[in-house]
C-alpha positions in Angstrom: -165.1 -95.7 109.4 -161.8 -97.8 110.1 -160.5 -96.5 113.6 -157.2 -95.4 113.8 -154.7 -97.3 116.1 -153.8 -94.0 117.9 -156.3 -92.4 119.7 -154.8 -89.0 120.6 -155.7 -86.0 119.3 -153.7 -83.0 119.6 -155.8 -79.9 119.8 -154.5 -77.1 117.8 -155.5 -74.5 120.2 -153.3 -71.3 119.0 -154.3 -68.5 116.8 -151.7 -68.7 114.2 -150.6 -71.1 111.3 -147.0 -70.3 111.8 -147.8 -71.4 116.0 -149.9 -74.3 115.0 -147.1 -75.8 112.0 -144.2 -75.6 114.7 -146.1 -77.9 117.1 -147.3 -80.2 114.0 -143.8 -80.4 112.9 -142.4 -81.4 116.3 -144.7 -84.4 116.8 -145.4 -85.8 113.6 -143.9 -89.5 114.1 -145.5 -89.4 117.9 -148.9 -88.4 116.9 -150.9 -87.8 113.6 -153.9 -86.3 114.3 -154.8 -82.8 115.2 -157.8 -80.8 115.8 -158.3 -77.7 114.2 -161.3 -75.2 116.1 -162.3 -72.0 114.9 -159.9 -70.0 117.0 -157.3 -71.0 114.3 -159.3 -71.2 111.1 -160.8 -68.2 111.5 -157.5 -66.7 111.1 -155.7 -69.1 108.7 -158.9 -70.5 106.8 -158.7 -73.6 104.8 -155.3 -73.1 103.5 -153.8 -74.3 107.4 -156.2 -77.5 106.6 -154.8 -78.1 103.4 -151.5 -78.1 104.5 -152.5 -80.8 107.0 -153.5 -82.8 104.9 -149.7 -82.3 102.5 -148.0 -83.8 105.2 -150.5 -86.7 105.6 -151.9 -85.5 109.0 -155.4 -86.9 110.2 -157.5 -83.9 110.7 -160.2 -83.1 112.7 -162.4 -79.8 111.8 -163.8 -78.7 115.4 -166.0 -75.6 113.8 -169.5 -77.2 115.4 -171.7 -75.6 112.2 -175.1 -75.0 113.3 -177.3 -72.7 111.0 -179.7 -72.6 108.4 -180.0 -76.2 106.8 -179.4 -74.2 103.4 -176.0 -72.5 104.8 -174.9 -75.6 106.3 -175.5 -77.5 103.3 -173.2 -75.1 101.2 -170.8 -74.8 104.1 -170.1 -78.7 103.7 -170.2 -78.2 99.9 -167.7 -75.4 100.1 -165.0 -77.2 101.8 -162.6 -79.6 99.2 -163.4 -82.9 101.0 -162.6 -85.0 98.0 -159.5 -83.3 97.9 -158.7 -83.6 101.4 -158.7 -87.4 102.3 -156.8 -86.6 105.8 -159.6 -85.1 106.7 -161.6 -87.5 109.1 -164.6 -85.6 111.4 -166.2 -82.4 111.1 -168.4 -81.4 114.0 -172.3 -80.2 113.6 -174.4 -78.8 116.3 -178.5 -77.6 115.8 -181.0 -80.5 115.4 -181.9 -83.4 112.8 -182.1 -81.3 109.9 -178.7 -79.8 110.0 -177.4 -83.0 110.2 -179.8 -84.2 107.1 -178.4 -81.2 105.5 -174.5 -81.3 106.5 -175.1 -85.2 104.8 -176.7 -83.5 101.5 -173.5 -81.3 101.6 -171.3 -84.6 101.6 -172.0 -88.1 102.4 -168.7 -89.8 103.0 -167.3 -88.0 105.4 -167.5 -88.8 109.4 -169.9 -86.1 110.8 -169.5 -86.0 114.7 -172.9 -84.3 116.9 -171.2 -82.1 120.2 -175.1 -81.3 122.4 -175.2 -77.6 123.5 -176.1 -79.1 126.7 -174.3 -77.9 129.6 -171.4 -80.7 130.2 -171.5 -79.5 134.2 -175.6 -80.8 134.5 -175.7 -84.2 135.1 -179.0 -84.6 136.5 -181.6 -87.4 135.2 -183.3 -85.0 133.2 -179.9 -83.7 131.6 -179.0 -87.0 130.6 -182.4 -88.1 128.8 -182.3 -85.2 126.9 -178.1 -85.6 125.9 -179.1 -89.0 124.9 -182.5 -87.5 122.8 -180.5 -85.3 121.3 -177.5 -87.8 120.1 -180.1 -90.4 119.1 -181.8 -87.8 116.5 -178.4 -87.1 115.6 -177.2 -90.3 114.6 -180.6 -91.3 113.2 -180.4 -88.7 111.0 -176.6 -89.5 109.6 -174.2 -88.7 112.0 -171.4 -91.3 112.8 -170.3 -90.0 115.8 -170.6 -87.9 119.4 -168.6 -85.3 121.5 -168.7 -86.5 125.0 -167.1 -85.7 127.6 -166.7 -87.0 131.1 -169.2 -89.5 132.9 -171.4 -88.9 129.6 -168.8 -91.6 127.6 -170.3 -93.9 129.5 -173.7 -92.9 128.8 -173.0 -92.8 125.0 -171.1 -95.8 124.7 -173.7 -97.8 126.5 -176.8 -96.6 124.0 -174.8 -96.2 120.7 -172.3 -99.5 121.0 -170.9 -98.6 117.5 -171.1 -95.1 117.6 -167.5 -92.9 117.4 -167.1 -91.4 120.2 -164.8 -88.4 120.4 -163.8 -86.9 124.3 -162.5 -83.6 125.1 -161.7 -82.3 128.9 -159.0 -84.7 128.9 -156.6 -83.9 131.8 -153.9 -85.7 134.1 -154.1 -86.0 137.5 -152.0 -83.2 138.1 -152.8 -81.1 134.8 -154.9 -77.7 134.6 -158.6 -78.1 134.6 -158.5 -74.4 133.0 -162.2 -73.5 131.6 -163.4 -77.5 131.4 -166.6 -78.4 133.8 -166.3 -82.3 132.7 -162.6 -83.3 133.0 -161.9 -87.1 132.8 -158.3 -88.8 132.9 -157.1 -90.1 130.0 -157.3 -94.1 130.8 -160.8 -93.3 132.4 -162.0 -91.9 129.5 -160.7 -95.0 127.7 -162.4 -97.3 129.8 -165.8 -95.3 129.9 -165.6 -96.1 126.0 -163.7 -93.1 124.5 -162.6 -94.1 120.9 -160.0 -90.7 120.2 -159.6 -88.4 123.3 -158.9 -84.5 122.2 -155.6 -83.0 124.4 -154.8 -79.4 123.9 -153.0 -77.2 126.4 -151.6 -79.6 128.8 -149.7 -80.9 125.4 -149.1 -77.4 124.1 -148.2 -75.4 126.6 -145.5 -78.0 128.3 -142.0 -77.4 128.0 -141.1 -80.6 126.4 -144.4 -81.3 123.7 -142.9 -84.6 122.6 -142.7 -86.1 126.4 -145.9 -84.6 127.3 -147.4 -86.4 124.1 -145.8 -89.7 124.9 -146.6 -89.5 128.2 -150.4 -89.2 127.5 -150.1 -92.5 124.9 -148.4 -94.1 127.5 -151.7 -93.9 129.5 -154.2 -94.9 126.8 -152.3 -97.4 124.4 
């Protein structure tokens, strides 16, 4: 995959289209690519993608599938991708066959692998078995990982090429909220961080557009 200049991405953390369109439509020209989780397309469903992708937003589908290979083959098969060329990561979670299967589902598409592990554990252990997991992971067709923290690091040193995606990205004086592995934003570009994933510090400010510019500042 060609990386994209801009590395932020805006995490579309609210529960409702008509929430998530307003903060869209007040930083397109600053930023261009959001995330949408499943707090959001559970409610709004494919349609709220769609109309991402109308007004040419990069898109990032946070729903971290992980169930039968058979369901998470006709998951991937289920969503337009073809149609949807905005549409840049997906995120799986399980083991090497539901990645195997997500890539039966589609094989263009940039399928990121987010570990169940604990981001708080940090022990030698925790970290053999983060990089275990990510190395069946990407063996078996995913381009990229979720990592968050001192775990860029450990990521970017073992999988050079690899896409790194980081959430838990906070300023100094920012929220921590329900994050366990917070990072800055110009250490998490310096541990390796490709795209680093800002919700509620950008959402929830009073002036989005500042708050957004003030995070590139830091990282471009």
């Amino acid at each position: 995959m060609v990386k994209i200049k801009n590395p932020l991405i805006v995490a579309l953390d609210v529960p409702t289209a008509e929430q998530a369109k307003g903060v869209v439509n007040t930083l397109v020209g600053t930023v261009n690519f959001f995330k949408v989780g499943w707090q959001l397309f559970i409610r709004e469903g494919i349609q709220f993608v769609e109309w991402l992708n109308t007004r040419q937003c990069n898109i990032f589908l946070d729903l971290k599938l992980n169930d039968t290979p058979s369901t998470v083959e006709a998951t991937i098969k289920n969503i337009p991708i073809k149609a949807l060329p905005y549409l840049k990561f997906i995120t799986l979670q399980g083991d090497e066959e539901t990645v195997k299967a997500a890539r039966f589902g589609n094989d263009e598409i940039d399928f990121l692998f987010c570990s169940k592990l604990s981001t708080s554990a940090l022990s030698d252990v925790d970290v053999a078995r983060f990089s275990h997991e990510n190395a069946n992971a990407i063996k078996a067709g995913c381009t990229g990982v979720i990592a968050s923290g001192l775990r860029i690091a450990v990521v970017r040193e073992q999988f050079p090429e690899t896409i790194i995606v980081s959430p838990g990205i906070r300023r100094i004086d920012d929220r921590t909220d329900r994050h366990v592995a917070v990072t800055t934003p110009e250490r998490a570009i310096k541990y390796g961080s490709d795209y680093i994933v800002v919700g509620r510090p950008i959402i929830e400010s009073h002036n989005i557009v500042q708050t957004t510019v003030d995070f590139l500042a830091k990282i471009t």
